[in-house]
Backbone as ProteinMPNN parsed JSONL, in Angstrom:
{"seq_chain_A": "XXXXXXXXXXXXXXXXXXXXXXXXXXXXXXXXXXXXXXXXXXXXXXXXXXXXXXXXXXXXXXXXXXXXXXXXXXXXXXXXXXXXXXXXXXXXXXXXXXXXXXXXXXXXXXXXXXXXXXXXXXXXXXXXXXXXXXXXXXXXXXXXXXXXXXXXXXXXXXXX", "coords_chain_A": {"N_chain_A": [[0.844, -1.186, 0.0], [0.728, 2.607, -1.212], [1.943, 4.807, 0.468], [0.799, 8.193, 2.012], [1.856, 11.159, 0.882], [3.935, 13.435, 2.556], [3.818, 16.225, 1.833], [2.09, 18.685, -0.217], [0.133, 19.847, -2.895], [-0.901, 23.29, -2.673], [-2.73, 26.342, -2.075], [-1.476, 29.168, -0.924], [-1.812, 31.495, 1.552], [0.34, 34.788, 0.866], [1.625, 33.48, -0.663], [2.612, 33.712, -4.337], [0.723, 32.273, -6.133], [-0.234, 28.522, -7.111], [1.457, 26.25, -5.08], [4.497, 23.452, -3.748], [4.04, 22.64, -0.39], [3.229, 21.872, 3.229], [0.562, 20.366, 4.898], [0.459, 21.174, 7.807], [1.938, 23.832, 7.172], [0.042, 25.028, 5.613], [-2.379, 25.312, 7.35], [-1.107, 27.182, 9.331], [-1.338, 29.151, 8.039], [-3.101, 32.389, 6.578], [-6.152, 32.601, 4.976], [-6.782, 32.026, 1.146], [-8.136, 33.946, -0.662], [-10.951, 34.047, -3.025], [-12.334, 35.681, -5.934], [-14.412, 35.052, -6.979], [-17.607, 32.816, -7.918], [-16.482, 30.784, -9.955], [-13.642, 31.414, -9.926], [-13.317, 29.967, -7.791], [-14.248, 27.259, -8.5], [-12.049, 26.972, -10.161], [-9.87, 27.302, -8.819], [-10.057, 25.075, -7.336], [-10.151, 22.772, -9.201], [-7.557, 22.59, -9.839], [-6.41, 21.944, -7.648], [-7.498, 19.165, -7.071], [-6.374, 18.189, -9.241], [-3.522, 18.121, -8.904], [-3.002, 16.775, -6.828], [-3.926, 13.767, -6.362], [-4.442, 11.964, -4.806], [-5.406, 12.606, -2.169], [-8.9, 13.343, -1.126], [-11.076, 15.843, -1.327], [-12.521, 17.898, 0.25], [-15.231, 20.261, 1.476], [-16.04, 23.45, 3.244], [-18.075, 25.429, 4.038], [-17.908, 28.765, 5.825], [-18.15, 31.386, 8.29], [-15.699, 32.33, 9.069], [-12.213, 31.6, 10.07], [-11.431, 29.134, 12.625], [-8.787, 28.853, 15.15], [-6.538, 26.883, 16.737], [-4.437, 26.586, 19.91], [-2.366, 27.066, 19.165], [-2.362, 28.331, 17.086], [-3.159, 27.267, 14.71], [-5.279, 26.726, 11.793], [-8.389, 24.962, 12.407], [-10.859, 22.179, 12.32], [-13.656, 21.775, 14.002], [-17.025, 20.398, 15.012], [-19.179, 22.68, 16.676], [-19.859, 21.704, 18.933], [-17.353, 20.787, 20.385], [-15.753, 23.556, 20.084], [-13.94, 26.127, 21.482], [-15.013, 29.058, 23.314], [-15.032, 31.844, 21.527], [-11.874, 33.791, 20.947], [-10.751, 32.47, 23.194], [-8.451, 29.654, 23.632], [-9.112, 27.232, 24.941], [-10.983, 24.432, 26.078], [-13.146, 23.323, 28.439], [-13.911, 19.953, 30.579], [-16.146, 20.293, 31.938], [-17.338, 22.727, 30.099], [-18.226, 20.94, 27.74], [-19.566, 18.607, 28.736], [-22.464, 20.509, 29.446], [-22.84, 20.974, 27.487], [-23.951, 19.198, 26.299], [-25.636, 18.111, 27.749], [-27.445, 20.332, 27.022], [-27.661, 19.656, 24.484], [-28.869, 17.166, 24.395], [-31.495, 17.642, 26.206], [-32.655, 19.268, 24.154], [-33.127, 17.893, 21.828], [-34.613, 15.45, 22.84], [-36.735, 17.198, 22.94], [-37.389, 17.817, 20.896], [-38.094, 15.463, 19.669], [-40.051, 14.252, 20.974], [-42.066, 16.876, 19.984], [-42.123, 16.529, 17.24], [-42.591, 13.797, 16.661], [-45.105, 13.677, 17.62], [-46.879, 15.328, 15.9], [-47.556, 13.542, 14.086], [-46.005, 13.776, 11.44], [-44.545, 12.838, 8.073], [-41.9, 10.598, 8.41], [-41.42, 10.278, 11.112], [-40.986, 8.066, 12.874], [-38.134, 7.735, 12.247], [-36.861, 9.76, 12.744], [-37.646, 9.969, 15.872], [-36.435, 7.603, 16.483], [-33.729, 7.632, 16.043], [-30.734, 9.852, 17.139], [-28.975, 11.046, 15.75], [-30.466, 12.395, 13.268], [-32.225, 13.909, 14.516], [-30.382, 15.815, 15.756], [-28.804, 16.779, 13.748], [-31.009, 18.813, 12.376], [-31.249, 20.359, 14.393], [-28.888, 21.158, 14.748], [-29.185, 22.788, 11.845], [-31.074, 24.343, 12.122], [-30.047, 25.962, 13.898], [-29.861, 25.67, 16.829], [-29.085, 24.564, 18.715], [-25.425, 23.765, 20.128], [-23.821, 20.939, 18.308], [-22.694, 17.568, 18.151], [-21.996, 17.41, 15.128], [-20.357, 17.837, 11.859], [-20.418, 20.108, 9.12], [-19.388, 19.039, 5.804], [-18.794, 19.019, 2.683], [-19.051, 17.62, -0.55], [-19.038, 18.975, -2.993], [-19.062, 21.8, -4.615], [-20.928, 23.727, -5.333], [-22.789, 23.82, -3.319], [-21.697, 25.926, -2.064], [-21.957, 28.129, -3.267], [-23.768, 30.009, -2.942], [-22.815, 31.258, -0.668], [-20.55, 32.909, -1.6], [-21.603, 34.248, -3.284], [-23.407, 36.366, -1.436], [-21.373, 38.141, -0.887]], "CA_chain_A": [[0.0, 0.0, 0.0], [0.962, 3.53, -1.11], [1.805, 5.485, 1.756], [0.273, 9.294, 1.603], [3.03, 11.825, 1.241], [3.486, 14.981, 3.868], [4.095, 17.372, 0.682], [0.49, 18.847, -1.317], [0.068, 21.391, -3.538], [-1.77, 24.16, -2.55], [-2.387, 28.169, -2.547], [-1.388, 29.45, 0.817], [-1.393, 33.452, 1.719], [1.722, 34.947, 1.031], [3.028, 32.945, -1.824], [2.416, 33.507, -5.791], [0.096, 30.771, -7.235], [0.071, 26.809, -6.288], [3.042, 25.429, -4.501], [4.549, 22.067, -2.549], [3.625, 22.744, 0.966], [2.514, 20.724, 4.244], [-0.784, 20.936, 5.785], [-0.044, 22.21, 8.76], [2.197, 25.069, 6.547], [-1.666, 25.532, 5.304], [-2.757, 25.21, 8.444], [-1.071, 28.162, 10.078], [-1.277, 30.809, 7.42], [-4.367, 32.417, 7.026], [-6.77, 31.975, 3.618], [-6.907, 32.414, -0.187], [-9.806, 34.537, -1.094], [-11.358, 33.787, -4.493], [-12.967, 36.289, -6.413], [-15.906, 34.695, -7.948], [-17.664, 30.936, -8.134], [-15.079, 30.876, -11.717], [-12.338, 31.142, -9.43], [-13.077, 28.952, -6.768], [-14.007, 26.603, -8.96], [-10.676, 26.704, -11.053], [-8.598, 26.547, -8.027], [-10.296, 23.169, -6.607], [-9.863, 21.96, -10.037], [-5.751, 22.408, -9.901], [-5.963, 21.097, -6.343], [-7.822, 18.194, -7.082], [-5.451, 17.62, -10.325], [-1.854, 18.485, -8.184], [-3.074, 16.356, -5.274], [-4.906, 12.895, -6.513], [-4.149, 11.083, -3.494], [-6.762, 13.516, -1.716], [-10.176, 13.452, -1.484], [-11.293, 17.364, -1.481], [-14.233, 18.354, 0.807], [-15.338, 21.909, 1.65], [-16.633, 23.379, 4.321], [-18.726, 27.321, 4.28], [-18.225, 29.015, 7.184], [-17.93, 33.028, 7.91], [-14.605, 32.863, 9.611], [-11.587, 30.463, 10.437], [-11.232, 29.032, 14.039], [-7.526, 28.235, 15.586], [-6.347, 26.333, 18.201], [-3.771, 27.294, 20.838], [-1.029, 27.322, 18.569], [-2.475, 29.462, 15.906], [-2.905, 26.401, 13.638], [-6.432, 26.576, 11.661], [-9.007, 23.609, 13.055], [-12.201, 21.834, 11.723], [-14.241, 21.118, 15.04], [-18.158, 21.042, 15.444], [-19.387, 23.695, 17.188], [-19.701, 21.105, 20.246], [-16.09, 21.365, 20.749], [-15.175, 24.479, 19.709], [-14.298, 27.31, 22.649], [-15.725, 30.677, 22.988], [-14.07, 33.02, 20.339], [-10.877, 34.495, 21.685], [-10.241, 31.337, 23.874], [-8.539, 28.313, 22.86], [-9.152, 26.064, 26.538], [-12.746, 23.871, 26.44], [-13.336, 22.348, 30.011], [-14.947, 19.129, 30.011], [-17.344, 20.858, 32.125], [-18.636, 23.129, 29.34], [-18.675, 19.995, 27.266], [-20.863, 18.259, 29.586], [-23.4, 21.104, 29.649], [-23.274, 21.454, 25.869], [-23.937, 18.132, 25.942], [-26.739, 18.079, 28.535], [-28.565, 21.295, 26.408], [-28.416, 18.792, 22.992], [-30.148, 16.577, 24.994], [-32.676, 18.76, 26.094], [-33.459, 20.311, 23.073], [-33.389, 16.784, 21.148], [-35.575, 15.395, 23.871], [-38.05, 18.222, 23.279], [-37.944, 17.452, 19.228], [-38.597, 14.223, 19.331], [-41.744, 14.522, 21.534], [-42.763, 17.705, 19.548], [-42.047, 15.875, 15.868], [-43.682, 12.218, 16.449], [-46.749, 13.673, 18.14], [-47.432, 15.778, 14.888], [-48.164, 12.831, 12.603], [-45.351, 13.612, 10.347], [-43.557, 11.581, 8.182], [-40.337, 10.037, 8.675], [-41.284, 10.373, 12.431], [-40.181, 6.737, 13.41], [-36.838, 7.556, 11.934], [-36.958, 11.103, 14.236], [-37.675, 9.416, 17.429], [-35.107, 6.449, 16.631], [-31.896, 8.204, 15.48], [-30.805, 10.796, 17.454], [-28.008, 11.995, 14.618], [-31.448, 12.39, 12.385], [-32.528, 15.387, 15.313], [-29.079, 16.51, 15.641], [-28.818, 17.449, 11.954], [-31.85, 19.254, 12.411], [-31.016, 21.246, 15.665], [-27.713, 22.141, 14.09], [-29.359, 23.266, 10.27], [-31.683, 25.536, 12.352], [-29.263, 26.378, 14.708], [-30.731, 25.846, 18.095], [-27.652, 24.678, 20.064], [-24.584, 22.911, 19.247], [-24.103, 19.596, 18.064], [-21.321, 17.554, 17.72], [-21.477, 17.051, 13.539], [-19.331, 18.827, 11.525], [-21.047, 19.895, 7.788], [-18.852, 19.482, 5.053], [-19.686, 18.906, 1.444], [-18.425, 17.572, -1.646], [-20.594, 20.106, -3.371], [-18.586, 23.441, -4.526], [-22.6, 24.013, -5.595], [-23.487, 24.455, -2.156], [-21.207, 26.941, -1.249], [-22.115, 29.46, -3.828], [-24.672, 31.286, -2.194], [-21.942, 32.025, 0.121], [-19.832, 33.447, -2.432], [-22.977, 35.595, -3.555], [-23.499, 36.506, 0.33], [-19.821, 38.624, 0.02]], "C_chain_A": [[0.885, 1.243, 0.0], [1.018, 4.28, 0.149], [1.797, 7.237, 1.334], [1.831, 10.356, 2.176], [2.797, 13.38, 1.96], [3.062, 15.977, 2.842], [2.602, 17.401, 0.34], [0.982, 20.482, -2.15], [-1.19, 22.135, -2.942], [-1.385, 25.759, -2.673], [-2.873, 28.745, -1.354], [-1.177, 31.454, 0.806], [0.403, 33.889, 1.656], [2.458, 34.419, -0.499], [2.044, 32.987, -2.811], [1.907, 32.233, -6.476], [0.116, 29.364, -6.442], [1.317, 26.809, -6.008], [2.841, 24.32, -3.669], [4.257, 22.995, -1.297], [3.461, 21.807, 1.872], [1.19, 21.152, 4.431], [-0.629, 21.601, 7.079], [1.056, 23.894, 8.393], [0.732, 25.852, 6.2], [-2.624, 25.844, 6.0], [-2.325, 26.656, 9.39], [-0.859, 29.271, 9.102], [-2.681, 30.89, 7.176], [-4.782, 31.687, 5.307], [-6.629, 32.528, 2.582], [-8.092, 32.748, -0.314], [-9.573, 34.317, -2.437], [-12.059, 35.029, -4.808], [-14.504, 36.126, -6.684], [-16.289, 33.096, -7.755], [-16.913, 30.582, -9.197], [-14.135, 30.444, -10.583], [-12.258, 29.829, -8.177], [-13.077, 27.214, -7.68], [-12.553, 25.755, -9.581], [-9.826, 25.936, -10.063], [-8.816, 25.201, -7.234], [-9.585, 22.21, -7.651], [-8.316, 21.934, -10.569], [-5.909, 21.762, -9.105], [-6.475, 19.752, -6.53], [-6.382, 17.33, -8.381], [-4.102, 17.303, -9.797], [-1.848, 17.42, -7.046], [-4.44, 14.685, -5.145], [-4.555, 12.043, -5.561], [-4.804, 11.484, -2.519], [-7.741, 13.525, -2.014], [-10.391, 15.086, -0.798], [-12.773, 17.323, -0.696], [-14.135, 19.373, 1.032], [-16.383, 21.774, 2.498], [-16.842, 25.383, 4.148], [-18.929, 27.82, 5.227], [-17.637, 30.846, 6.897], [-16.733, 33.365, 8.578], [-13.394, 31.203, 10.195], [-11.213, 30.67, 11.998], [-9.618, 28.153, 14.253], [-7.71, 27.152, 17.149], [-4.907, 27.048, 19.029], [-2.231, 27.757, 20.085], [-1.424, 27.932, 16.919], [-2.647, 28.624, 14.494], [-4.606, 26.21, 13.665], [-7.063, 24.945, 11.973], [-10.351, 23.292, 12.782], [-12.819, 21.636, 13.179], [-15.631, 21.651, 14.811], [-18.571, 21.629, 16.752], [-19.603, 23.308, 18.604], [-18.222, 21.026, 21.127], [-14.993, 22.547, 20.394], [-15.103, 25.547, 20.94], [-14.905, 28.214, 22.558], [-14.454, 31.366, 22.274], [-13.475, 33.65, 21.898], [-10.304, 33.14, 22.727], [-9.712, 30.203, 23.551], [-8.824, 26.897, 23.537], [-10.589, 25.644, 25.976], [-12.36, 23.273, 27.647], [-14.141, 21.451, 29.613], [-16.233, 19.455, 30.91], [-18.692, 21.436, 31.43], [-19.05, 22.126, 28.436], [-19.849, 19.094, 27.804], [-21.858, 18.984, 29.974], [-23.982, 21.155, 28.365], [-24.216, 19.891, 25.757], [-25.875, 17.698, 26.591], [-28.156, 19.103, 27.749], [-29.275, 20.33, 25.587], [-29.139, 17.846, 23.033], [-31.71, 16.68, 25.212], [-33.49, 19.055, 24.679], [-33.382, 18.923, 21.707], [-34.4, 15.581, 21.461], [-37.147, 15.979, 23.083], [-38.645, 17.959, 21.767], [-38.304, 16.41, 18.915], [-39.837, 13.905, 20.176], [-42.534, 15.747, 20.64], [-43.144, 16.899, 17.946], [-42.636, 14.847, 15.886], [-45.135, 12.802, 16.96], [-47.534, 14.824, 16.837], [-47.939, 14.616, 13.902], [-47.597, 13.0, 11.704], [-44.516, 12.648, 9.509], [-42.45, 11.547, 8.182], [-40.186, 10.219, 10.353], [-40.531, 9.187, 13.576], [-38.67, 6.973, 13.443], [-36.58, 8.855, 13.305], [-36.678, 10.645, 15.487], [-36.63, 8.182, 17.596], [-33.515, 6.928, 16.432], [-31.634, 9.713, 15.7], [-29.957, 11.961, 16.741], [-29.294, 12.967, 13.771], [-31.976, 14.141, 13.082], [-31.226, 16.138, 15.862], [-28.677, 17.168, 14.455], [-29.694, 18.585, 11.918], [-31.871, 20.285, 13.739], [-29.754, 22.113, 15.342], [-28.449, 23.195, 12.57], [-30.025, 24.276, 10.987], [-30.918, 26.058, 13.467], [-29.393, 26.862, 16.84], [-29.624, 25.756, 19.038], [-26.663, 23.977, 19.059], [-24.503, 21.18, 19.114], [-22.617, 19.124, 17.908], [-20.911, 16.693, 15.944], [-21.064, 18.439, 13.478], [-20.363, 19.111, 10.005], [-19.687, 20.064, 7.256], [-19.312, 18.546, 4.246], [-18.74, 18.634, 0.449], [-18.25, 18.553, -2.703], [-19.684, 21.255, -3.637], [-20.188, 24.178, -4.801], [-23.336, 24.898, -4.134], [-22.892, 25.405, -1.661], [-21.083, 27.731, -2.254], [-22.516, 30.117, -3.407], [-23.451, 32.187, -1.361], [-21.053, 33.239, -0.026], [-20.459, 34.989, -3.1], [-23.164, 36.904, -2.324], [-22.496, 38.087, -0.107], [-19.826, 39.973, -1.141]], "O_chain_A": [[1.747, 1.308, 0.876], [0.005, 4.312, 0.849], [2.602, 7.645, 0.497], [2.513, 10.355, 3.201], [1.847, 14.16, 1.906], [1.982, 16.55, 2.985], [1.89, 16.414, 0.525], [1.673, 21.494, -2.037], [-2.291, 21.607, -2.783], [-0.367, 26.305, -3.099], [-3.998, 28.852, -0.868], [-0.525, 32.259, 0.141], [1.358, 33.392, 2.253], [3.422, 34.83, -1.145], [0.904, 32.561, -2.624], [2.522, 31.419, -7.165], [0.469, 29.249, -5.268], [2.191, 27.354, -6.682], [1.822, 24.014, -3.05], [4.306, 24.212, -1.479], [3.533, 20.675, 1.396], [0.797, 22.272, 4.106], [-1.416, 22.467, 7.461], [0.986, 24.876, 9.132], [0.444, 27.013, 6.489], [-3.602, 26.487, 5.617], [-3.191, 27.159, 10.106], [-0.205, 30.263, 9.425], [-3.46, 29.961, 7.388], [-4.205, 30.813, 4.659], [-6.303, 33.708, 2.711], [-9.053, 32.002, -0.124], [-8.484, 34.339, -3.009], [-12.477, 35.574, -3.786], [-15.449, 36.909, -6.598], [-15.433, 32.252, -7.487], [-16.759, 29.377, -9.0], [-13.895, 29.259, -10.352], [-11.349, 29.059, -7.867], [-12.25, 26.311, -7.558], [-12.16, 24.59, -9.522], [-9.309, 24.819, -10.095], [-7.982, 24.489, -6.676], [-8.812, 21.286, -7.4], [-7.969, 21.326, -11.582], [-5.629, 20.603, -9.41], [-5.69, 18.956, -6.015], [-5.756, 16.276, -8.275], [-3.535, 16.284, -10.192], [-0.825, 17.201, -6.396], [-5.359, 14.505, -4.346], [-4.33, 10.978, -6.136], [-4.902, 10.589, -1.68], [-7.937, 13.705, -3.216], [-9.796, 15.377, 0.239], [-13.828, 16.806, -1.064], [-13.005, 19.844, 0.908], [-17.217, 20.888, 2.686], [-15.988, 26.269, 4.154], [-20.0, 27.597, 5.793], [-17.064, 31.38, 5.947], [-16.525, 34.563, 8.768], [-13.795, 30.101, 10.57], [-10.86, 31.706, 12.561], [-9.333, 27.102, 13.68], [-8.516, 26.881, 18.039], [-4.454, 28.096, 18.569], [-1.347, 28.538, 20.436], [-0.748, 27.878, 15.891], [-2.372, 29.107, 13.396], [-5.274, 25.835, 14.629], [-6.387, 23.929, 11.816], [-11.138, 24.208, 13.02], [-11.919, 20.984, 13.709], [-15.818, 22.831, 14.514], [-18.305, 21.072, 17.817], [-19.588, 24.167, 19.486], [-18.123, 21.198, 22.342], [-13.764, 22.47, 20.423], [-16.189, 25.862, 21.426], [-15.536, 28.305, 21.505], [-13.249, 31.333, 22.526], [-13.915, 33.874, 23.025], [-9.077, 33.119, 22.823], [-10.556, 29.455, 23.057], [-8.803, 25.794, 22.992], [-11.295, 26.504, 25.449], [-11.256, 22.749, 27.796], [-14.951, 21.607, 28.7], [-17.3, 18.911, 30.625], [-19.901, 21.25, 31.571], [-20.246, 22.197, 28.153], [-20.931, 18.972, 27.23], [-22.476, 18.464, 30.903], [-25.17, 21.315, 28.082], [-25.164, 19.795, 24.977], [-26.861, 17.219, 26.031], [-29.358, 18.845, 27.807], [-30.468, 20.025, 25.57], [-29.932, 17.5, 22.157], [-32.69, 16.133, 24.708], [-34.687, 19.021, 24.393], [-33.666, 19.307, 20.573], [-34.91, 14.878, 20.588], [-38.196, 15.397, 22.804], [-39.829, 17.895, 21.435], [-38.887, 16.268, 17.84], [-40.606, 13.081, 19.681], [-43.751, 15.568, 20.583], [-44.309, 16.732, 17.585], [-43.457, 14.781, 14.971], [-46.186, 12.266, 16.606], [-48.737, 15.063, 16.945], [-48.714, 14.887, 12.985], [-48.163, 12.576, 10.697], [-43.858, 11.76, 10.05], [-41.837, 12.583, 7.925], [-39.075, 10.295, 10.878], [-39.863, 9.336, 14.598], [-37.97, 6.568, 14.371], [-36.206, 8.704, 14.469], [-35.64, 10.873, 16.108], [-36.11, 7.87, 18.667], [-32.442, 6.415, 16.75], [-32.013, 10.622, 14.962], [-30.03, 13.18, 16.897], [-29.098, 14.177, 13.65], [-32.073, 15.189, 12.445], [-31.402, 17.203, 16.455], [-28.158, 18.283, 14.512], [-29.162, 19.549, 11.368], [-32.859, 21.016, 13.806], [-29.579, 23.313, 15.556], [-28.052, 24.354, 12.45], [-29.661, 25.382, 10.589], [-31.618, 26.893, 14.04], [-29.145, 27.787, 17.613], [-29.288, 26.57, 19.899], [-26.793, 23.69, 17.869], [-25.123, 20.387, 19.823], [-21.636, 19.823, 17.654], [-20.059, 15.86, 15.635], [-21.146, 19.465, 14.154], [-21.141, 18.18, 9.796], [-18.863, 20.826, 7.763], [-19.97, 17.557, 4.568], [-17.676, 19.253, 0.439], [-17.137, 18.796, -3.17], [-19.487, 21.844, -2.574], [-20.382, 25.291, -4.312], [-23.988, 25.927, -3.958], [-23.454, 25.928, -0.698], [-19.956, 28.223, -2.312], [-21.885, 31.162, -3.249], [-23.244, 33.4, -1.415], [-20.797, 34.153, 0.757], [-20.05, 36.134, -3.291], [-23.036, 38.116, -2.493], [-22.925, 39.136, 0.374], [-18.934, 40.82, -1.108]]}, "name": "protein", "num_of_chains": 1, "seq": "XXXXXXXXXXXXXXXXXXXXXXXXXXXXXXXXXXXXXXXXXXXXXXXXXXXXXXXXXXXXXXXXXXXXXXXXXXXXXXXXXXXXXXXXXXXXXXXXXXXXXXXXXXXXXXXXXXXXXXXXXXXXXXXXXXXXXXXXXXXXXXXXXXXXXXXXXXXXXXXX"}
């Protein structure tokens, strides 16, 4: 078995066009702004070409979150600190944890007693009301969204 190499191409702040790099070189500089859905497009479609040993997902969000060492970090919003902080206690984890309860609790008694469908699935799979507490944004959850999809993250692009 191929073993995945440290090196990628990518297009990091600071430097002129694609280049070799690491991830966490990519990782602690900040981002490449695109111009347009054209451009974002383009530049997936080098990175995907420069870097076939990668599978490419994307993720639309209105700002990048670090960790203590200034190195950008994917986490759902269940383990993520309060802006400006980079510490979680497993305290606030265990409260976050106790809300998504709560408020997954409360949807799955409010959602099966409507008569809707796919309610079985609702009241059996608590990812199913976790998806659904995160999309409307009620508390946090601990999924992450990311998307194959450059599609879905146009609007975003529109948004700016």
């Amino acid at each position: 078995m191929k073993e995945l190499s440290n090196e990628l191409q990518s297009f990091v702040l600071g430097r002129h066009g694609r280049a070799k790099t690491t991830n966490r070189e990519v990782r602690s500089r900040g981002c490449v702004t695109v111009k347009s859905y054209r451009d974002l497009v383009s530049k997936v479609a080098e990175l995907s070409f420069y870097n076939p040993e990668h599978v490419l997902f994307f993720r639309g969000q209105t700002h990048d979150h670090s960790n203590e060492d200034g190195l950008k970090t994917l986490h759902a919003t269940m383990f993520r600190p309060k802006r400006g902080n980079h510490r979680l206690t497993n305290r606030t984890i265990e409260t976050r944890f106790q809300r998504l309860q709560e408020f997954s609790n409360r949807l799955k008694g409010e959602y099966v007693n409507q008569g809707l469908a796919g309610q079985d699935r609702i009241r059996k799979h608590n990812i199913l009301r976790w998806a659904i507490l995160q999309h409307y944004e009620i508390c946090r959850t601990p999924l992450l969204d990311l998307t194959h999809s450059l599609e879905s993250l146009a609007p975003l692009l529109l948004m700016e």
